[in-house]
C-alpha positions as CSV (number, residue, x, y, z in Angstrom):
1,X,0.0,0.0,0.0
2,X,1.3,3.6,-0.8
3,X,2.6,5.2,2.6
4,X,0.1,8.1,1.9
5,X,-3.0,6.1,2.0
6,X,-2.4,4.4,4.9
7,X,-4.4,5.6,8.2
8,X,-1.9,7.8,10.4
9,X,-3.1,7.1,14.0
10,X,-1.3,8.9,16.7
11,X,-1.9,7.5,20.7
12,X,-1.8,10.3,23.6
13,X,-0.8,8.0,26.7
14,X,0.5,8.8,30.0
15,X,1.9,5.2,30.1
16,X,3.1,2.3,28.1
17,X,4.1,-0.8,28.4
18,X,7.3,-1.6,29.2
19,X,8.4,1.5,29.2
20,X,6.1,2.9,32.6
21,X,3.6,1.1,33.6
22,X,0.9,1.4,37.0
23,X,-1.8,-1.1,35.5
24,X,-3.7,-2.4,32.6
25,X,-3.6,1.3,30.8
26,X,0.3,0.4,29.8
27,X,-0.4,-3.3,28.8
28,X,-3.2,-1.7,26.2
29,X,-1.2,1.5,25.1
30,X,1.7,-1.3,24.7
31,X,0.0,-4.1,22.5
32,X,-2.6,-2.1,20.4
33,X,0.1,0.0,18.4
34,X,2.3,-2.9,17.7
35,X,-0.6,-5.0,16.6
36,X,-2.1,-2.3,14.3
37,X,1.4,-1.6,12.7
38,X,1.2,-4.7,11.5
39,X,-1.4,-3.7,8.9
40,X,0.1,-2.0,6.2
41,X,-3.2,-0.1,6.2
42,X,-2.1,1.7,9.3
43,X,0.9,4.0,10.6
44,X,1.2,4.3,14.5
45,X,2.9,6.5,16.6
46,X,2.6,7.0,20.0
47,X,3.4,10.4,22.5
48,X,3.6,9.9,26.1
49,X,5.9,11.8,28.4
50,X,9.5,11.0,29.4
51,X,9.3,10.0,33.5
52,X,11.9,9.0,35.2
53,X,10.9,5.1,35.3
54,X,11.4,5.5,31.8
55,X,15.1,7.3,32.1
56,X,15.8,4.3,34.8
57,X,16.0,1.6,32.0
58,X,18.6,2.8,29.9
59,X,17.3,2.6,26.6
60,X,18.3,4.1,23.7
61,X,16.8,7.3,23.0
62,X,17.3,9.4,20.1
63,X,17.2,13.2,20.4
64,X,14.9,14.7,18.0
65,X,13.8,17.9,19.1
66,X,16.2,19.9,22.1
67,X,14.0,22.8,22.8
68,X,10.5,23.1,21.7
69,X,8.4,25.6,23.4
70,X,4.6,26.1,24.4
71,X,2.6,29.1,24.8
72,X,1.8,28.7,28.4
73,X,0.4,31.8,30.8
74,X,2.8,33.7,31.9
75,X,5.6,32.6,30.2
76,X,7.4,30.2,27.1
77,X,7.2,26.8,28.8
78,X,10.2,25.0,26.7
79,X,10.5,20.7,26.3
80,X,12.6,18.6,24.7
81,X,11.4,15.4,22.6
82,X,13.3,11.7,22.5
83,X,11.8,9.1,20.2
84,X,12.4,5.4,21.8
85,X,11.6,2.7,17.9
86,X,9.3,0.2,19.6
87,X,8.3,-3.0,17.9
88,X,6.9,-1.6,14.2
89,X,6.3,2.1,15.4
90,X,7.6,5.1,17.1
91,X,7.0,6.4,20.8
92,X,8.0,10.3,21.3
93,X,8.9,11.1,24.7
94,X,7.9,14.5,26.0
95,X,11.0,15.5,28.1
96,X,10.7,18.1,31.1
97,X,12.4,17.4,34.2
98,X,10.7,19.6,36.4
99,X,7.4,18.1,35.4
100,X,8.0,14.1,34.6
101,X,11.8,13.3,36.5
102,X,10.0,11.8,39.9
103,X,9.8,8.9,41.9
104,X,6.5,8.1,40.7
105,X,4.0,8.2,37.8
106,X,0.8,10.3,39.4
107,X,1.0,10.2,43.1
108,X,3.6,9.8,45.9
109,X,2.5,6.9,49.1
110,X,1.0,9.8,51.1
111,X,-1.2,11.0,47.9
112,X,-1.8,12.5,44.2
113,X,1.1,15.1,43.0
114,X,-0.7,18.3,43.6
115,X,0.1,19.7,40.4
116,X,-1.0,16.8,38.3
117,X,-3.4,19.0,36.5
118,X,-0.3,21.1,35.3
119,X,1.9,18.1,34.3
120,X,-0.6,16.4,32.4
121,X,-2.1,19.8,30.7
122,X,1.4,20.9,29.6
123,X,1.9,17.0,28.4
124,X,-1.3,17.2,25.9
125,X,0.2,20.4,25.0
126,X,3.4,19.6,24.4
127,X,2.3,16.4,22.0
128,X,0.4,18.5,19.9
129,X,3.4,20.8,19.5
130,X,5.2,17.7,18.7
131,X,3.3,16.6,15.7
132,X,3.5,19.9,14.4
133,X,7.1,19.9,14.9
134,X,7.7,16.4,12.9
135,X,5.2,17.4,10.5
136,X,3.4,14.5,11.3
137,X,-0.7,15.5,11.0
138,X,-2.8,12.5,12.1
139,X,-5.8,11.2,10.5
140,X,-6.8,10.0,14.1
141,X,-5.7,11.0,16.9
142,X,-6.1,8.1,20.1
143,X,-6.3,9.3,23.5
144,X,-5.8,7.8,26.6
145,X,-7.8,8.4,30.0
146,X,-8.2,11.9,31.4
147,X,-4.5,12.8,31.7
148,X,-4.4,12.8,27.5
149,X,-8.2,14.1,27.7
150,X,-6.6,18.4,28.1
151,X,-5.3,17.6,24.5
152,X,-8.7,17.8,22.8
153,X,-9.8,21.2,24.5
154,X,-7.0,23.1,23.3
155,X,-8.1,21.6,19.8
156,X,-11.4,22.4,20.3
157,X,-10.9,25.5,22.1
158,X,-7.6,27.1,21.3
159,X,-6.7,25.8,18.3
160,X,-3.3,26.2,16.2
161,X,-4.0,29.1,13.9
162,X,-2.1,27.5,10.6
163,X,-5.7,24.8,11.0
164,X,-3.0,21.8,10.9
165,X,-5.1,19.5,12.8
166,X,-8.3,20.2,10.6
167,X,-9.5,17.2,9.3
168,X,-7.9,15.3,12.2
169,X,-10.8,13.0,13.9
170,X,-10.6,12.5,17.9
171,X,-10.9,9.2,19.2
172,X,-11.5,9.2,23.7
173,X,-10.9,6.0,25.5
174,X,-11.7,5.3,28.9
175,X,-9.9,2.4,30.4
176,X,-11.3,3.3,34.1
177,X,-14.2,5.8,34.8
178,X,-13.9,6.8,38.2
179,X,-10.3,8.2,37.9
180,X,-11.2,11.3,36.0
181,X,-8.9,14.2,36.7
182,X,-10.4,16.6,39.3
183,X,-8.6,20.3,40.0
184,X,-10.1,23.6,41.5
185,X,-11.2,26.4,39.2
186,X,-8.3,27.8,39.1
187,X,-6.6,25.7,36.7
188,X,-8.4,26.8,33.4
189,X,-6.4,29.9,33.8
190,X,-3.0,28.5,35.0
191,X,-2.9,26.0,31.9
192,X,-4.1,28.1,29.3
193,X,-7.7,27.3,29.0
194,X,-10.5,29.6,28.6
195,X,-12.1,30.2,31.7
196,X,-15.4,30.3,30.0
197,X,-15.1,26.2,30.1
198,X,-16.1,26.4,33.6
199,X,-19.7,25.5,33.4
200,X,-21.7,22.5,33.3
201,X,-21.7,22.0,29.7
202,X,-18.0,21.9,29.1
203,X,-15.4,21.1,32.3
204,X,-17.5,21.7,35.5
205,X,-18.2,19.0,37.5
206,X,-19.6,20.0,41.1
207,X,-17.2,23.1,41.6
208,X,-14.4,21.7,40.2
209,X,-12.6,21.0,36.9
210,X,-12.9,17.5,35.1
211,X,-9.7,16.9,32.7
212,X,-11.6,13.4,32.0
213,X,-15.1,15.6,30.4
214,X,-13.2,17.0,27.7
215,X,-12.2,13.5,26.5
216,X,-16.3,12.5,26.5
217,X,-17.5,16.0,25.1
218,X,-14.6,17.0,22.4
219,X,-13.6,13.8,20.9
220,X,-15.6,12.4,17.8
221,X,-15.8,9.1,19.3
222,X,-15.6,7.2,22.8
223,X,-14.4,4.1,23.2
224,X,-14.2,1.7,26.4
225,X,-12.8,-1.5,27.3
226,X,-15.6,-3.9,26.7
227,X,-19.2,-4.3,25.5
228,X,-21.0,-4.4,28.5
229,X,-18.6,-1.6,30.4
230,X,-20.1,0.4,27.7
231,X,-23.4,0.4,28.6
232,X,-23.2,0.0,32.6
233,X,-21.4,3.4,33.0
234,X,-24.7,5.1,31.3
235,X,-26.4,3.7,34.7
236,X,-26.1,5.9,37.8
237,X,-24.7,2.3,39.5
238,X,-21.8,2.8,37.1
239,X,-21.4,6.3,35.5
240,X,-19.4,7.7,38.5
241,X,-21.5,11.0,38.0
242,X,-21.0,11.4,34.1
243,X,-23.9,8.8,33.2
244,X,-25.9,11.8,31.7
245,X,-23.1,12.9,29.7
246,X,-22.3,9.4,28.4
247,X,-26.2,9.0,27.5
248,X,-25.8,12.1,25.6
249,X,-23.5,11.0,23.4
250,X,-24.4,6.9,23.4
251,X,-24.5,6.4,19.5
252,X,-20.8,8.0,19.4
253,X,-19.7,5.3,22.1
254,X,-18.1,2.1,21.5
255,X,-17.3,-0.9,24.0
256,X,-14.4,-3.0,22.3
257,X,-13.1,-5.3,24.5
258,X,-9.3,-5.7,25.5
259,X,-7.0,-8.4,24.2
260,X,-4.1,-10.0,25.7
261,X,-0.2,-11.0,24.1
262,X,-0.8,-14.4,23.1
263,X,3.3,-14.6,22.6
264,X,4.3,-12.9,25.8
265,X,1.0,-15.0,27.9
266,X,2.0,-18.3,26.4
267,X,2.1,-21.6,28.5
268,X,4.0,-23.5,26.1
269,X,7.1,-20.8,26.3
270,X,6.4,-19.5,29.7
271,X,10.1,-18.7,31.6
272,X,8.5,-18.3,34.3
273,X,7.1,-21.5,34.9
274,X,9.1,-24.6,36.3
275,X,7.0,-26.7,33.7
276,X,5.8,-26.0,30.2
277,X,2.2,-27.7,28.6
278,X,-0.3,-27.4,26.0
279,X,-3.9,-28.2,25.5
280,X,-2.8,-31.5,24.1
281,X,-0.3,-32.1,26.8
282,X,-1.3,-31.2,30.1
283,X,1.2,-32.7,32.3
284,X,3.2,-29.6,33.2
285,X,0.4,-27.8,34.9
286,X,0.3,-30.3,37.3
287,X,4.4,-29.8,38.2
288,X,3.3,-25.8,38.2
289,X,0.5,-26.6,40.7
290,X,3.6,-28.7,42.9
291,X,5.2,-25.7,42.5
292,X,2.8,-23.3,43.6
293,X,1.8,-25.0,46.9
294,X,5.4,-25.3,47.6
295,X,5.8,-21.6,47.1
296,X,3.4,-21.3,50.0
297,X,4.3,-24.2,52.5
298,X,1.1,-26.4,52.2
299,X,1.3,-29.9,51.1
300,X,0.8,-31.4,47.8
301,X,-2.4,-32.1,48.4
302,X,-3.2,-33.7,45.2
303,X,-7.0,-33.6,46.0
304,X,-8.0,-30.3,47.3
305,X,-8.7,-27.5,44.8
306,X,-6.3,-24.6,44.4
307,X,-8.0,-21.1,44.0
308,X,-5.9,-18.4,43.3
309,X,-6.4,-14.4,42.7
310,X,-3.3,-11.5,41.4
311,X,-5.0,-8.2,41.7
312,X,-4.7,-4.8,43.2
313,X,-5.8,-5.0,47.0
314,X,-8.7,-2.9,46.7
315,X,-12.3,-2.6,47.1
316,X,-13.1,-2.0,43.1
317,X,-11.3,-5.2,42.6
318,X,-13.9,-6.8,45.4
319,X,-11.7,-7.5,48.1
320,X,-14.0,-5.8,50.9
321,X,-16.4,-8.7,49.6
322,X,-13.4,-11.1,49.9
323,X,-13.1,-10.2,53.3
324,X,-16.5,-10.6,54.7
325,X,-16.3,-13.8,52.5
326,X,-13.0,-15.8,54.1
327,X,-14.5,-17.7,57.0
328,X,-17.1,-19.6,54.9
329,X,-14.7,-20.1,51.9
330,X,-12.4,-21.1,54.3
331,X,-14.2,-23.8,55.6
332,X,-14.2,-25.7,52.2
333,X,-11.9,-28.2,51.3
334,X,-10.0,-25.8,48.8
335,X,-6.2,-23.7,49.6
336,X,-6.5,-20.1,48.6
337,X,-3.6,-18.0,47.7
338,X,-3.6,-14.2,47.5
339,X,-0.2,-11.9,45.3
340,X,-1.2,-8.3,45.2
341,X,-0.4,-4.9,46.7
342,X,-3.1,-1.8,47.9
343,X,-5.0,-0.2,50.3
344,X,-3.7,-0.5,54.2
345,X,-7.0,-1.7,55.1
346,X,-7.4,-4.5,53.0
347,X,-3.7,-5.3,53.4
348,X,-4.0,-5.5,57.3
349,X,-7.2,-7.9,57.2
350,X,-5.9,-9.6,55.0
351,X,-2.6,-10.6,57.1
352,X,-5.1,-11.4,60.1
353,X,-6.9,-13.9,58.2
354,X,-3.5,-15.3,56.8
355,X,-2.8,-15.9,60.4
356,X,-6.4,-17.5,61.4
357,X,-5.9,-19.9,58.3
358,X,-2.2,-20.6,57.7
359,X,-2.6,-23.7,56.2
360,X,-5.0,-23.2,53.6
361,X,-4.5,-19.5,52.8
362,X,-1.3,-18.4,50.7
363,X,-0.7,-14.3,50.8
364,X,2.0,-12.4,49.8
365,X,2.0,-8.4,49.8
366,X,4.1,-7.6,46.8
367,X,4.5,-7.0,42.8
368,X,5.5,-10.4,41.3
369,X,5.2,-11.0,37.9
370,X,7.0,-14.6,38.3
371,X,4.7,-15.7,41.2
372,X,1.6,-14.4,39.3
373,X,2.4,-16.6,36.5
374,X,2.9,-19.0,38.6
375,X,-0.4,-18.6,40.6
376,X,-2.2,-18.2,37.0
377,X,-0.7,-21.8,35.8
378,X,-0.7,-23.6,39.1
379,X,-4.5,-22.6,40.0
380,X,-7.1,-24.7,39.4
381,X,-9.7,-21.9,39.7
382,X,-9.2,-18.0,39.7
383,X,-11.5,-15.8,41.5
384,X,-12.2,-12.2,40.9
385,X,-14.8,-10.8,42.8
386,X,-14.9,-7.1,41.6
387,X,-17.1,-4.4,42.2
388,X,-16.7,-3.0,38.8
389,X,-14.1,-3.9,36.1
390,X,-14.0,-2.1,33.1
391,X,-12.5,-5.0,31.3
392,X,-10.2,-7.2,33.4
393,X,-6.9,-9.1,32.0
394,X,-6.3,-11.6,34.9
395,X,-9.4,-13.8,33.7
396,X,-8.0,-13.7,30.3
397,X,-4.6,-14.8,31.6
398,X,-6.3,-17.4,33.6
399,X,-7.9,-18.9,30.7
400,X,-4.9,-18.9,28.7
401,X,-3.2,-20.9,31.4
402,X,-6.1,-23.4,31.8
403,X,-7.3,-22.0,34.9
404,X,-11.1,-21.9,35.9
405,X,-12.0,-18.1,36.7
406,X,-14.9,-17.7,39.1
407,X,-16.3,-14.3,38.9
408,X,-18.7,-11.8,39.0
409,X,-20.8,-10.8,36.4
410,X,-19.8,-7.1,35.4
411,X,-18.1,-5.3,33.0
412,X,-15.9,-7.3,30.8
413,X,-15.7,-10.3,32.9
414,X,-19.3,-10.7,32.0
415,X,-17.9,-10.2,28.2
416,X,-15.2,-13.0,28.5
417,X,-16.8,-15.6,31.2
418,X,-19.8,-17.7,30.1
419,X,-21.3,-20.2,32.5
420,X,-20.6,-23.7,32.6
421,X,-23.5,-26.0,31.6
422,X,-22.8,-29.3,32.1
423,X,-25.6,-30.5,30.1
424,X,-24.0,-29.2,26.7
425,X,-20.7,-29.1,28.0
426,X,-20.3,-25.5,27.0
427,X,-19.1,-22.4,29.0
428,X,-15.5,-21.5,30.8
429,X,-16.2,-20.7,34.4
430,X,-18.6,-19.7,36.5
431,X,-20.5,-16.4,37.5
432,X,-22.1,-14.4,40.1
433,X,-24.5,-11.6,40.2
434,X,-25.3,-9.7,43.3
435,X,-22.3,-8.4,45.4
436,X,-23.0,-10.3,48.0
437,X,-21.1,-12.7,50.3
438,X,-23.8,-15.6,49.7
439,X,-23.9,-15.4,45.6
440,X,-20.1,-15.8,46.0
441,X,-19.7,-18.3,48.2
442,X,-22.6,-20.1,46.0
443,X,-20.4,-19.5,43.2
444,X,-17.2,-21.0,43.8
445,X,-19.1,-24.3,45.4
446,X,-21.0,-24.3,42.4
447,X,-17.4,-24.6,40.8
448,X,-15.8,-27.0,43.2
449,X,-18.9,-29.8,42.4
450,X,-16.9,-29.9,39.0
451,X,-13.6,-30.5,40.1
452,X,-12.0,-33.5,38.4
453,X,-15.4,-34.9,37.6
454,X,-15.0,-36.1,34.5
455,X,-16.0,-35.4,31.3
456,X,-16.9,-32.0,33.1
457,X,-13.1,-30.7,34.5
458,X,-11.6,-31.7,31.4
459,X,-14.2,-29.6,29.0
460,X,-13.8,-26.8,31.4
461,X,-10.0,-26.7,31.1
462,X,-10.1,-27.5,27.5
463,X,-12.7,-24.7,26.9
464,X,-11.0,-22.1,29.1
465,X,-8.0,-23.0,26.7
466,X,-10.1,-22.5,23.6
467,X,-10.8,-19.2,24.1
468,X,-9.5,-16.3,22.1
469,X,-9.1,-13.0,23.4
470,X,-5.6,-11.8,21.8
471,X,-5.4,-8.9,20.4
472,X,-5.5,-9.4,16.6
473,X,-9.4,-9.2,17.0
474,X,-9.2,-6.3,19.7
475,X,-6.8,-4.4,17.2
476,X,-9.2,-5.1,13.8
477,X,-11.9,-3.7,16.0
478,X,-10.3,-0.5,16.6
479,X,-9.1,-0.2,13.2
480,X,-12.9,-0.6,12.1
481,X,-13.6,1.9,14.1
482,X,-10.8,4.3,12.9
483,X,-12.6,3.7,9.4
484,X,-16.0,4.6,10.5
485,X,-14.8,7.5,12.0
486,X,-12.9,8.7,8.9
487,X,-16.4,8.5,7.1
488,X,-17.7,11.1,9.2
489,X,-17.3,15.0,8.1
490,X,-14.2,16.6,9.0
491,X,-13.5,19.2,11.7
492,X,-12.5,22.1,11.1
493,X,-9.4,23.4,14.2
494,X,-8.5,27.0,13.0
């Protein structure tokens, strides 16, 4: 295909996988470009900013640009830009010390940076300076959760003056509504904003200013992370406040659900595991199950059921539900083990119950990407109990290991997790609807009468195995999309 046809797609991320990462936002922002550049239908570039986790890994980085400025009040705010080649596209790093060398990513242990809305307002800036810099106009423009969202209110609302972007189209996608961005009044003026935008139509949002609303109301399309995420945050239940403005614009919003790297997530290749299998050779998860109860001091029993969970420690992901949960799930003839890090709270029950039930509950407080892999091949059921989840990867993982997820049924793990019936033999795990401690307790027992009761546990495993959520399908979908939107009339930025 002639490089002048193909679709230019440009992604505004304040992470990306491996480069930074604090959660699923990274491992998205990492895969989708690299499975889109693929097409020779589509060139992919991606703009995030340069923090210091980034700096930490040594990689080579190419100077492109040493001082580029910004028309920010009060003064010429000046940046420099690295480009990092990724696998099959390019990743421009916005480079200002003062605003992106720090420990972390958005908030220190004791809380959020205070000037977050300044950091990520000069980054959606800065990347639109960027492409006019290179040159490089987009014929979409991809942006990533609210701290990418400033970028399409200066389009919309102070525009570049030579109309550059005019014909660009504006893609918003939510990977997590209730994170959305929230500053005094004040900052309009401090970041170059019109202070106009202050009102319930635009960025107001009970007395204070929503980075995350310009994403919803500027962008010609919304996307979120699955089908059914889609339509739960237009429910009060859901729609963290914004439900009105996300029923506003419903026929612009898309759910398309999140893949996962079917090379990187792979038990055949695993390094992490002790013992490699396949769906036609199944002998190695058992010597990862060995493994795993090892890891946590119980016995081999060869019997009773492993359940296993990697997660944040946090009451979205359902662990306040856990918690009320423990003693009756505890009771059953099954060993439970626990790899996460979050809230104190949660944490410190947690430890208590580990300590009430040492020999069948397995908890570590930590970031392990070894141990989960271990925990998601060595499991004979995963459970994830969450509140809400936008999409969720874990279940995915867990079926790509052969694992058995338990869960409930919101969000995307209602879009990836169909019940088991053992009268067809269909289905790859087992759901639950209220969030309650009785429906999930119900739930995993429902499970557990299906444990190596054949031909059940081996259609279970076999159709947890079967099931294809890489990202292939995840990046055609978006590139569908891309197309539909490039069929709409252009905007006009000047």
């Amino acid at each position: 295909m002639n490089p002048e046809n193909r679709i230019r797609v440009v992604f505004l991320t304040p992470e990306m996988a491996p480069l930074a990462k604090t959660g699923g936002l990274a491992d998205v922002t990492g895969a989708l470009p690299r499975y889109l550049a693929r097409n020779p239908e589509v060139e992919v570039a991606v703009i995030m900013p340069l923090h210091r986790e980034v700096r930490k890994k040594n990689l080579p980085l190419k100077p492109v640009f040493e001082q580029l400025t910004v028309d920010w009040p009060g003064q010429e705010k000046a940046f420099s830009v690295r480009e990092f080649q990724a696998d099959g596209f390019r990743v421009y790093l916005i480079d200002n010390n003062r605003l992106f060398d720090r420990d972390y990513l958005y908030s220190r242990p004791e809380g959020d940076y205070p000037d977050n809305g300044e950091r990520f307002a000069f980054f959606s800036l800065a990347a639109l300076k960027t492409l006019q810099a290179l040159s490089l106009k987009p014929d979409i423009i991809h942006a990533h959760d609210w701290q990418s969202a400033p970028a399409f209110a200066y389009l919309r609302h102070r525009p570049a003056a030579d109309g550059f972007f005019d014909g660009t189209r504006l893609l918003f996608t939510i990977h997590n509504l209730a994170y959305q961005g929230l500053f005094p009044p004040d900052l309009l003026g401090r970041v170059g904003l019109p202070g106009h935008l202050f009102n319930p139509e635009d960025l107001e949002f009970y007395g204070q200013v929503n980075f995350l609303k310009a994403g919803l109301l500027y962008s010609d399309a919304i996307s979120t992370v699955s089908p059914t995420y889609s339509r739960e945050i237009q429910t009060a239940e859901f729609g963290c406040g914004l439900e009105g403005v996300l029923r506003k614009r419903s026929e612009r919003l898309f759910g398309i659900l999140n893949g996962i790297d079917y090379q990187d997530w792979n038990p055949e290749t695993d390094p992490a595991l002790p013992a490699h299998y396949s769906p036609g050779n199944l002998a190695g998860k058992s010597v990862c199950r060995l493994e795993l109860l090892r890891h946590f001091n119980f016995s081999p029993d060869p019997v009773r059921p492993v359940v296993g969970m990697v997660s944040r420690l946090a009451g979205q992901k359902g662990f306040d539900l856990l918690v009320r949960s423990l003693d009756q799930l505890l009771k059953k003839e099954l060993y439970l083990v626990i790899l996460g890090t979050g809230e104190i709270e949660i944490q410190n029950l947690l430890v208590e119950a580990w300590r009430k039930y040492p020999d069948r509950l397995g908890l570590k407080i930590a970031f392990d990407d070894r141990l989960a892999r271990l925990i998601y091949a060595g499991s004979d059921f995963f459970l994830i109990p969450s509140r809400y989840e936008p999409c969720g990867l874990t279940q995915m993982y867990s079926l790509r290991y052969g694992t058995v997820p338990v869960v409930r049924s919101t969000g995307g793990l209602k879009d990836t997790v169909f019940e088991f019936n053992p009268a067809t033999l269909e289905g790859n795990g087992f759901l639950f609807q209220e969030y309650q401690t009785g429906p999930l307790v119900e739930a995993v027992s429902r499970a557990l009468t299906f444990y190596r009761r054949e031909p059940f546990w081996s259609r279970l495993v076999e159709n947890g195995l079967g099931s294809n959520f890489s990202w292939e399908k995840s990046a055609e979908d978006y590139l569908n999309l891309y197309r539909q939107m490039l069929s709409w009339p252009a905007a006009r930025f000047s």
